[in-house]
N, C-alpha and C positions, 0 to 999 in steps of 0.2 A: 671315262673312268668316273668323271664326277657323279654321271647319269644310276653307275653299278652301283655307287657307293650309295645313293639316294634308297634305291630299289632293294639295297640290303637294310637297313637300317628300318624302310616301313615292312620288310618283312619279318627282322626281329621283334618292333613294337606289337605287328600283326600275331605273332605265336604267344607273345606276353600273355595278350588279353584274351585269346580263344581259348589257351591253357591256363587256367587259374594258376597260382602258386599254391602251393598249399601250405598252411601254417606249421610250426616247431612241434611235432606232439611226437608223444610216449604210446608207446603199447602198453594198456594194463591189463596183465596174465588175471588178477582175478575179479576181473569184469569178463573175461570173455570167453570162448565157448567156440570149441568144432572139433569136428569128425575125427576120429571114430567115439568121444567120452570117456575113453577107458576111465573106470574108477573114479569116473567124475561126481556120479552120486551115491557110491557103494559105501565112505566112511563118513565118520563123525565130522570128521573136517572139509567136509564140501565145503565150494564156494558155493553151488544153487543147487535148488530143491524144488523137487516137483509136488504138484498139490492136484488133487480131484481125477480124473481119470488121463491127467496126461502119461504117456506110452517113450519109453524112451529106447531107442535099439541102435544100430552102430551107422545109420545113414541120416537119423532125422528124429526129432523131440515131435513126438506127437499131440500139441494141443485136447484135439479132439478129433474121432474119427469123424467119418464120415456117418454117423446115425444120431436117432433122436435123443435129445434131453442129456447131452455133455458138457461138463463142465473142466477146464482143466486150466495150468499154471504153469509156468517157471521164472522161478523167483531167484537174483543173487541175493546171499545172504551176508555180503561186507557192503555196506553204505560207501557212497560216493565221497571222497573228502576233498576232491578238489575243485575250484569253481566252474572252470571251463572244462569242454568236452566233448566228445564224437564219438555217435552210435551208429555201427555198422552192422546189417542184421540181413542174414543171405534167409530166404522165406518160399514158402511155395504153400499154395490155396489151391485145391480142387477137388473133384467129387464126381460122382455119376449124376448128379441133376442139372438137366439142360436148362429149363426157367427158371426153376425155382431151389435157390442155393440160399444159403447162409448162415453162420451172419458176418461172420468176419474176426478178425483178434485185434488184441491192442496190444502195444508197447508201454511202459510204465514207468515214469520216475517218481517216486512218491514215497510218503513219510511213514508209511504204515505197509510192509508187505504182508503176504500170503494169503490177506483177507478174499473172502468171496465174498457175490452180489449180484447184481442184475445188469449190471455195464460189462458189458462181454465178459462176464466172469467175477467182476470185481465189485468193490462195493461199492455204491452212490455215496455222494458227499465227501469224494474224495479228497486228499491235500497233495496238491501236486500237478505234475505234466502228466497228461494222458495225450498219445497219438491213435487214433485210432486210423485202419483198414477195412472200410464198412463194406460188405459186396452186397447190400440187400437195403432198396428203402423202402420206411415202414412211413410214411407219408408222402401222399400223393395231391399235395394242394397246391396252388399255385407256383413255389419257390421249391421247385425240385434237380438236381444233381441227378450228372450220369454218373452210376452205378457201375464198378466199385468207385469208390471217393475214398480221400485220404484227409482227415478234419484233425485240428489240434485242439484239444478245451487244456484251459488251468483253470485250477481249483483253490478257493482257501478253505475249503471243507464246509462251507456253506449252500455252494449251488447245489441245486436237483440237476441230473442228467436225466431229461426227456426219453425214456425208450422210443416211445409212438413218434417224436417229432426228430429222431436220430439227432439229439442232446443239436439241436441247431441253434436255443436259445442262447446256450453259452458257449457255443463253438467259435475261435477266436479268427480262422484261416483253415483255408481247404482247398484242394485241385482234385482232378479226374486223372483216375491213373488202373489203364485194365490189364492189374497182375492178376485176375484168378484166372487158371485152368492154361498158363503157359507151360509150352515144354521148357522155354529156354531159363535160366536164372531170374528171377527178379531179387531184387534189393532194396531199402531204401536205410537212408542214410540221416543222422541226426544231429543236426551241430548246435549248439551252445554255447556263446562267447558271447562277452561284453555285452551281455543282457539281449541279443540277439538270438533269435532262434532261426534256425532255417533249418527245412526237410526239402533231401533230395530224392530221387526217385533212379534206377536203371531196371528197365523193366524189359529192355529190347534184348537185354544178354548182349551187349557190347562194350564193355565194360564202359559205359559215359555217362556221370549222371547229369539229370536235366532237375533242373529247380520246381521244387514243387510249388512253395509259399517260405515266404520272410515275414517275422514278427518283430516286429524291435520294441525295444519299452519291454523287454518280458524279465523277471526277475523274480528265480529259483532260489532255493536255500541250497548249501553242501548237507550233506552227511543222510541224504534218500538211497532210498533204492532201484534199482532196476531192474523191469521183471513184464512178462508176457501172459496173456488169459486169454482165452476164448471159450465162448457158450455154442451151445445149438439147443434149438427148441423143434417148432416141427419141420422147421428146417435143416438143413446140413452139409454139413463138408468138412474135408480133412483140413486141419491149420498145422503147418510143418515148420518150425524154428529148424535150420541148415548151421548158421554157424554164428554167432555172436562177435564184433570185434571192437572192443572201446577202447579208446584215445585220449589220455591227458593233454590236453593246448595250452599253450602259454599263457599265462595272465601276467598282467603288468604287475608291478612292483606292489601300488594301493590294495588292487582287490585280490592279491595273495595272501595280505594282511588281513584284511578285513574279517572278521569274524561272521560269517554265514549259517548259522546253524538256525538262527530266528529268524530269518527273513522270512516274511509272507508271500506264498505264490502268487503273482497279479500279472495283469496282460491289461493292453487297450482292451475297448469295449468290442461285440463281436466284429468280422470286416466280411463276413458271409456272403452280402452281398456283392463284393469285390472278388472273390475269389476266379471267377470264371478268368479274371485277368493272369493268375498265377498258376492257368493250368499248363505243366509240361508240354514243353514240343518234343516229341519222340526223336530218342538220341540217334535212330536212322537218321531225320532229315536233320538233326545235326550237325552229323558225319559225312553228309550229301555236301550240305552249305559249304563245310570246311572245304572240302573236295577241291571244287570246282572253284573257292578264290585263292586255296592255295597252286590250283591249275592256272588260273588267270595269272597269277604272279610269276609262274613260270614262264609262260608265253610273253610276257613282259620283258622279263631278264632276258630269254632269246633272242627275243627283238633289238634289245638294249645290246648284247654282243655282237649280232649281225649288224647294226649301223656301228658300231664304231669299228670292226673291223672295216666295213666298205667305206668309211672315211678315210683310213689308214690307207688303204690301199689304193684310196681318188688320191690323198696327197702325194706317194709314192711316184706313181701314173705324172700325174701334174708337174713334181720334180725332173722328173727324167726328161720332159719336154721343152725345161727350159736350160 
């Protein structure tokens, strides 16, 4: 019995740690966004608002089609008021071009919405988080990324974002992660807490997400917005927003208080060359790994009931004999 009890207990610690917990958070209805939109952007009192040629219809907010020279938005239009948080954004990238596709969209937390520019839509010298989803690189020099790549910059409204050098000089974190031209769901997810950032990725359509990159040291202001853009130049393809869903998380007692609205956006210095470290393992071989040790602990606990039974049953035997 002692053996079962052993074998239960490392398989609760074992489910602990393979399923994260997830933290205390809130639904916020006007952050977030899905199917079908009824009336989502037909009155005065929308939450978001579309900007430049993006398309909205009862399956999917169209960024930008698939042809040349597009520019498009969606922007919420209530500022974030609480410190911590989680961005969940169902997405789909594709097009008829087999080589040559792009360029990609970005996700936005930032101080200034609806503006356009030359950063997939938006404007250079931002203040803020930008995540971008690059499917096209426009440099080919030695320090090159497989394609699509998923890069975070912050901004205090002073950097240049490099088009040519796909903004790498102030890119802070980034993994490879290939959501264009899936049938299945792709996703990626945005957490925010205690001056941490981390983006996750599910791109396999099984509902798992795999870690893309962690920041720490990153420290946003409240009361941004957030909001979506994508460009095409002689490139192209469809950029599709599916459903938006954000999350208030807990904050401790101090930085509930704390007054956030002047904080400067800042980050460690880039970690670009790190990143190959934090590229996702695909949530299959994931779900493989899990498999096969939660199989192992099976065969374990078997084995653990078949000897104590054939103990029980030698001592029984053994009794009778004497």
């Amino acid at each position: 019995m002692y053996f079962l009890t052993i074998i239960s207990l490392f398989f609760i610690i074992f489910i602990n740690h393979t399923f994260p917990q997830e933290p205390d958070s809130y639904g916020v209805h006007d952050h977030s966004l899905s199917r079908p939109y009824t009336n989502i952007f037909s009155t005065s009192r929308s939450y978001w608002h579309l900007t430049g040629n993006t398309l909205a219809t009862d399956r999917f907010i169209r960024l930008t089609a698939d042809t040349q020279s597009r520019t498009g938005g969606l922007w919420d239009t209530i500022p974030v008021s609480y410190p911590d948080w989680e961005l969940q954004v169902h997405f789909k990238v594709h097009g008829e071009g087999g080589n040559f596709f792009g360029d990609g969209f970005a996700i936005w937390y930032v101080r200034d919405p609806k503006l356009t520019g030359p950063v997939f839509g938006y404007a250079d010298h931002f203040c803020g988080l930008a995540i971008i989803l690059d499917t096209y690189p426009n440099t080919n020099d030695d320090y090159t990324n497989t394609y699509p790549f998923i890069s975070a910059v912050i901004n205090n409204g002073s950097l240049h974002y490099d088009n040519n050098r796909d903004g790498r000089d102030i890119t802070v974190a980034g993994c490879e992660a290939a959501f264009r031209g899936r049938d299945l769901d792709t996703r990626i997810a945005i957490r925010y807490q205690d001056n941490r950032l981390i983006v996750y990725t599910d791109i396999e359509g099984v509902n798992s997400w795999a870690v893309c990159f962690i920041v720490d040291n990153v420290h946003l202001p409240t009361h941004y917005y957030f909001g979506f853009t994508a460009a095409t130049g002689e490139l192209s393809d469809n950029h599709d927003i599916i459903s938006v869903y954000t999350y208030q998380l807990n904050s401790n007692e101090d930085r509930e208080k704390e007054d956030r609205k002047n904080i400067i956006p800042s980050a460690p210095s880039s970690t670009m060359g790190n990143t190959t470290n934090h590229t996702p393992k695909s949530s299959k071989s994931s779900a493989l790994k899990i498999f096969f040790i939660v199989s192992l602990l099976v065969i374990i606990c078997l084995i653990g009931i078949g000897a104590f039974y054939y103990m029980k049953q030698r001592r029984y035997h053994s009794s009778r004999l004497y």
